[in-house]
N, CA, C and O atoms as a GROMACS GRO file, in nm:
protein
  268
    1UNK      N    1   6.766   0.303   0.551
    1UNK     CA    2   6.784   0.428   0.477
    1UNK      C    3   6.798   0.542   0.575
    1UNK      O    4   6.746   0.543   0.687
    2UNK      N    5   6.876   0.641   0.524
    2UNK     CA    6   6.903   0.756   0.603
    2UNK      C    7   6.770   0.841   0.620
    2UNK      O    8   6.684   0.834   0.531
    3UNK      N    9   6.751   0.918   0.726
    3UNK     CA   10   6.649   1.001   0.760
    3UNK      C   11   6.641   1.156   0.702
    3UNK      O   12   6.559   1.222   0.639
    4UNK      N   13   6.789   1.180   0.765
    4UNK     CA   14   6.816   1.296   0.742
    4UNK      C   15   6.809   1.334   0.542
    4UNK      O   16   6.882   1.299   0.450
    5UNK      N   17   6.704   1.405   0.548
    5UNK     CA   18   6.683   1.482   0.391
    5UNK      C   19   6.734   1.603   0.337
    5UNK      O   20   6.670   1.663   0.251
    6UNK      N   21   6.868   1.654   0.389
    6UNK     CA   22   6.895   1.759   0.330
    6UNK      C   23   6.889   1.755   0.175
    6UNK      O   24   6.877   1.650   0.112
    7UNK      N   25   6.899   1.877   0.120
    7UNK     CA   26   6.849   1.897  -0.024
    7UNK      C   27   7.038   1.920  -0.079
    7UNK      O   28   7.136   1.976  -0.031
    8UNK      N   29   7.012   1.852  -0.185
    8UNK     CA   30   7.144   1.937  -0.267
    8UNK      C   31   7.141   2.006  -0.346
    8UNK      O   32   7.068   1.969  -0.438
    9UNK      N   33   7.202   2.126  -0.366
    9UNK     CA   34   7.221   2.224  -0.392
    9UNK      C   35   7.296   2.268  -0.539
    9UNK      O   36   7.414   2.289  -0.511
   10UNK      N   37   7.283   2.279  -0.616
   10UNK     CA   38   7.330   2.318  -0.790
   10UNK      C   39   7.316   2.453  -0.849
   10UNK      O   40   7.208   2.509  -0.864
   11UNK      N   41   7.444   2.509  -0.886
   11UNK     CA   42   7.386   2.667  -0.922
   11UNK      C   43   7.370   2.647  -1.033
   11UNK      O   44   7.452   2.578  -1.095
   12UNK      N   45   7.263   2.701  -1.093
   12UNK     CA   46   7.236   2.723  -1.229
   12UNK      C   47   7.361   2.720  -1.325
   12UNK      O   48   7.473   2.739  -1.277
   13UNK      N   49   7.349   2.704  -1.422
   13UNK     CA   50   7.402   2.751  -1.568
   13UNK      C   51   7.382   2.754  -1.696
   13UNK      O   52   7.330   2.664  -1.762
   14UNK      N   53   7.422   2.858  -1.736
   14UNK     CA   54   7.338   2.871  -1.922
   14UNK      C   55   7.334   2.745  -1.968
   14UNK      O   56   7.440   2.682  -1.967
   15UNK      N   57   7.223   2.687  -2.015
   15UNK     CA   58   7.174   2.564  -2.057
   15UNK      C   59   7.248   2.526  -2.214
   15UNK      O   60   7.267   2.600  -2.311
   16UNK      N   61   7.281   2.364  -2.193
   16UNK     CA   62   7.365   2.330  -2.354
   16UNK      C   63   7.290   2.253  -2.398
   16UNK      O   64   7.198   2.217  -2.325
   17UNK      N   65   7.302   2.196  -2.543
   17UNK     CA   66   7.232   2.052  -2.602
   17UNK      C   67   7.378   1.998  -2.560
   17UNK      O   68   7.434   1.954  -2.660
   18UNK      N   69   7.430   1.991  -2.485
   18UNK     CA   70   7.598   1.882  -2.480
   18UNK      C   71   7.484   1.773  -2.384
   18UNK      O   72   7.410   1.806  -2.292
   19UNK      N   73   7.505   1.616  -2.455
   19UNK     CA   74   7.511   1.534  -2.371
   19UNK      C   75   7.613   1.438  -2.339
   19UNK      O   76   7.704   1.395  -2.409
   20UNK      N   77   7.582   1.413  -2.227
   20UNK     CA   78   7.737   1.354  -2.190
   20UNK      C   79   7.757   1.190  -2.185
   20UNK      O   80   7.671   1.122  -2.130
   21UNK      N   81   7.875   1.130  -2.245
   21UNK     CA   82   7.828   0.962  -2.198
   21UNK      C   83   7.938   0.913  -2.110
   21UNK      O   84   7.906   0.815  -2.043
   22UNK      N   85   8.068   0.960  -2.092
   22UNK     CA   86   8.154   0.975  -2.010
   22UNK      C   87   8.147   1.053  -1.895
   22UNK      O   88   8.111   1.168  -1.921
   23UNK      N   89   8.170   1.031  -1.773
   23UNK     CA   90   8.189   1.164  -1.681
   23UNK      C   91   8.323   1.112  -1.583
   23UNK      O   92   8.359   0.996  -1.559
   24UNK      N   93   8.377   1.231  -1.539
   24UNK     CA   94   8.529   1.189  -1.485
   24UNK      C   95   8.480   1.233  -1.331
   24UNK      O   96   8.423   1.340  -1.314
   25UNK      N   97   8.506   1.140  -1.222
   25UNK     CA   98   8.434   1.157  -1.108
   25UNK      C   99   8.563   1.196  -1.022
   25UNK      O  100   8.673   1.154  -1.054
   26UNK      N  101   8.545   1.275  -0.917
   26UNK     CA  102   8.667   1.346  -0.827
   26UNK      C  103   8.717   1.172  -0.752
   26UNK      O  104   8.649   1.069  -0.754
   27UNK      N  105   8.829   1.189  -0.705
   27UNK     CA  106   8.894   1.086  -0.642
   27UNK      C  107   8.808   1.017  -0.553
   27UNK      O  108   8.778   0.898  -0.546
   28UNK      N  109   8.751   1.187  -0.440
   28UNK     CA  110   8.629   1.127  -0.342
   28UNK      C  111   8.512   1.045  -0.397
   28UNK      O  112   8.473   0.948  -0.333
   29UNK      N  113   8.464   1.072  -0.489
   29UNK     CA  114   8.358   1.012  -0.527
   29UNK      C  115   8.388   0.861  -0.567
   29UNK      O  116   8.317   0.770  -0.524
   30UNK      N  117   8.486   0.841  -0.645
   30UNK     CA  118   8.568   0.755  -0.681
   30UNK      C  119   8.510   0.616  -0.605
   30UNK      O  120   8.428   0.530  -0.634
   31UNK      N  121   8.606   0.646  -0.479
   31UNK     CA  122   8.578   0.582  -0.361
   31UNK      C  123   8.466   0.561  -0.309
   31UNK      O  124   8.426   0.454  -0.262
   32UNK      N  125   8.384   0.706  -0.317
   32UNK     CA  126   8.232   0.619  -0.248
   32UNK      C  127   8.154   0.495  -0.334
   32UNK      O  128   8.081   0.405  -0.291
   33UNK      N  129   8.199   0.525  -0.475
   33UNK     CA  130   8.181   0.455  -0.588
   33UNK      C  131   8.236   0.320  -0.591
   33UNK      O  132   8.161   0.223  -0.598
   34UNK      N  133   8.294   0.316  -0.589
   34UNK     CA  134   8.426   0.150  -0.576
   34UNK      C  135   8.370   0.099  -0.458
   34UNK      O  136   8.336  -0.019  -0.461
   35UNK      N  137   8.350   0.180  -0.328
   35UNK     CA  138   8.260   0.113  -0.188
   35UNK      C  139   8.148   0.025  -0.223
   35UNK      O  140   8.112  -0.092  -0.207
   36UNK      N  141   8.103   0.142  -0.284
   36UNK     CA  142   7.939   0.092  -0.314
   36UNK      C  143   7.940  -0.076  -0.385
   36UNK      O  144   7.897  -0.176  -0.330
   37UNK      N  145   8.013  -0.065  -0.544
   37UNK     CA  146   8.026  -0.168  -0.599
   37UNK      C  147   8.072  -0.256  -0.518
   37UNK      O  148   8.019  -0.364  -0.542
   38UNK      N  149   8.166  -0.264  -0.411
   38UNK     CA  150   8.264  -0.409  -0.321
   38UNK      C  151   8.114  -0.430  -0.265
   38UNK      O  152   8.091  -0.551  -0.268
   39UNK      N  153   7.996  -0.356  -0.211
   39UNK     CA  154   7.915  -0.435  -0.128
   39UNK      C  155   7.796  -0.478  -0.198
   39UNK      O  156   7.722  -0.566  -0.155
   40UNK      N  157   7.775  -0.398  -0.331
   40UNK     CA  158   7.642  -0.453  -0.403
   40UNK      C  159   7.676  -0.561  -0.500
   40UNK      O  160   7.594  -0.652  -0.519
   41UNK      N  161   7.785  -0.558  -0.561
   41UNK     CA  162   7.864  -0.626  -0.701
   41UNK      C  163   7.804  -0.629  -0.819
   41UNK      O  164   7.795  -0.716  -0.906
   42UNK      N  165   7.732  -0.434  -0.800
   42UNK     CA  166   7.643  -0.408  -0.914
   42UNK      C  167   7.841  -0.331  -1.014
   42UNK      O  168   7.960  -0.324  -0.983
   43UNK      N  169   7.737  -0.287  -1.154
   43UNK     CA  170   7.850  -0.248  -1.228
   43UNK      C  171   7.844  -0.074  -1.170
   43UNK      O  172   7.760  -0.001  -1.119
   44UNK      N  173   7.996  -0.063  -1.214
   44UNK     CA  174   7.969   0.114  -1.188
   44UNK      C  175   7.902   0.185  -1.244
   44UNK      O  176   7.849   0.264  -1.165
   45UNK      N  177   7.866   0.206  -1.369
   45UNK     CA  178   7.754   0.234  -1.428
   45UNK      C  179   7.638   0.232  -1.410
   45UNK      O  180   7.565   0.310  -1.470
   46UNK      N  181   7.586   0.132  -1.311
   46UNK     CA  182   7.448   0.120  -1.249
   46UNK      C  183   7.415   0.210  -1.153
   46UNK      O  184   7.325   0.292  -1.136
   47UNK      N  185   7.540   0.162  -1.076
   47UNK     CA  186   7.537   0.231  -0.947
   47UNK      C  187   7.529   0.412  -0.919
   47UNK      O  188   7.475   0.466  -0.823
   48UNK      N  189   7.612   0.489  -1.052
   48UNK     CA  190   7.635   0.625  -1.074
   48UNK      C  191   7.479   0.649  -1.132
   48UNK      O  192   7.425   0.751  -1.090
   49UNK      N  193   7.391   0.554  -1.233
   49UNK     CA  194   7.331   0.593  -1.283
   49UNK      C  195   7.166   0.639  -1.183
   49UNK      O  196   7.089   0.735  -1.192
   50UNK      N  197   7.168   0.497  -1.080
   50UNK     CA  198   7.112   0.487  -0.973
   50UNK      C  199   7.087   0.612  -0.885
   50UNK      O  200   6.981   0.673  -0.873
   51UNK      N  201   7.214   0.640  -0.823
   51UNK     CA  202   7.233   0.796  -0.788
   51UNK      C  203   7.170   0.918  -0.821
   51UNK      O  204   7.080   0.981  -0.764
   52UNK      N  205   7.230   0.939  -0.917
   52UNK     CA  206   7.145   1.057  -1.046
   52UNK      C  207   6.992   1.039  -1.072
   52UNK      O  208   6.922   1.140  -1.071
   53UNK      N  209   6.941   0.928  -1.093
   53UNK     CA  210   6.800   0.932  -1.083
   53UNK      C  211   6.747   0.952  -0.953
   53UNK      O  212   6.663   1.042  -0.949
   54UNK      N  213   6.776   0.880  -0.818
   54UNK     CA  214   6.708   0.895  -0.716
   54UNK      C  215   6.715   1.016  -0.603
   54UNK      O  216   6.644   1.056  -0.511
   55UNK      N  217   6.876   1.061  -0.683
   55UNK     CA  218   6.842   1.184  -0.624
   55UNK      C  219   6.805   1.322  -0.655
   55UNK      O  220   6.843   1.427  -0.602
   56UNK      N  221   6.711   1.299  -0.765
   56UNK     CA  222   6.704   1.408  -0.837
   56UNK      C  223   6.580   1.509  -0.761
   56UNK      O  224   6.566   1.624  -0.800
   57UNK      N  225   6.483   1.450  -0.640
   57UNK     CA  226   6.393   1.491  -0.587
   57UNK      C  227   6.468   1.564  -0.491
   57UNK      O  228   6.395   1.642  -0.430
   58UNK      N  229   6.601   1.566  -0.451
   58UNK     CA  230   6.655   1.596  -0.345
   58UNK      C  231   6.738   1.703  -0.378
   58UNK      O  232   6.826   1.741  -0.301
   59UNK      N  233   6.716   1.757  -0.493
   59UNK     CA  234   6.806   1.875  -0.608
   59UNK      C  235   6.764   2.011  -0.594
   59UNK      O  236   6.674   2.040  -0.674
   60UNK      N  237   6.802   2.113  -0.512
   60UNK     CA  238   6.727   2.258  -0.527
   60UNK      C  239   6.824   2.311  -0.600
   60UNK      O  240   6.938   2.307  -0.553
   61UNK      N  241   6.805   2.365  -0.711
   61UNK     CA  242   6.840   2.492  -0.831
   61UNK      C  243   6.896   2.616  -0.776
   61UNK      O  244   6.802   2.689  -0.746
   62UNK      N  245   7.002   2.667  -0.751
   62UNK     CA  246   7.038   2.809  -0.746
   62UNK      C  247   7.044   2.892  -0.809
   62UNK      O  248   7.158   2.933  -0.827
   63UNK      N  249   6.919   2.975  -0.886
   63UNK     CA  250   6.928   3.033  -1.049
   63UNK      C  251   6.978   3.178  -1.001
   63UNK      O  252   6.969   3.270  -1.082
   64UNK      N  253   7.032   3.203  -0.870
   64UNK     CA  254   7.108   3.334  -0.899
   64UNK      C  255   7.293   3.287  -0.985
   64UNK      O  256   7.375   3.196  -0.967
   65UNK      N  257   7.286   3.398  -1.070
   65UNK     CA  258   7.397   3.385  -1.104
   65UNK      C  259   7.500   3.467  -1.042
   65UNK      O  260   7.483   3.588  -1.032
   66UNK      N  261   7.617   3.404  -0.996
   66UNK     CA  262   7.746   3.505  -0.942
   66UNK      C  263   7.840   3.579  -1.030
   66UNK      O  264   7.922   3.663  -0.992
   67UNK      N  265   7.824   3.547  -1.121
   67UNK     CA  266   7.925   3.609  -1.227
   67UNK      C  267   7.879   3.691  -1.369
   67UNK      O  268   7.965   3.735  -1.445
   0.00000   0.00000   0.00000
């Protein structure tokens, strides 16, 4: 496992009840995604879902708003 812990970073936004069961992932991600699955031969769904939970400790909030 990697050492390095930088935090990621999310700016706020006015909060919805929208939940989502689809999400359309950028090309890049795509790929880190499709990587992941060729070496685990988990489903993509696991693997995205995996993500999102474990890195949620690693999430700092930007509640200034720019606009």
């Amino acid at each position: 496992m990697k050492t390095n812990q930088k935090l990621i970073v999310l700016k706020s936004a006015c909060p919805t009840d929208e939940c989502i069961g689809t999400v359309r992932l950028t090309p890049t991600a795509e790929r880190v995604v499709r990587r992941l699955r060729a070496k685990t031969s988990l489903p993509i769904r696991q693997i995205v879902s995996e993500i999102i939970i474990q890195s949620e400790p690693f999430i700092d909030i930007d509640e200034e708003n720019d606009g």
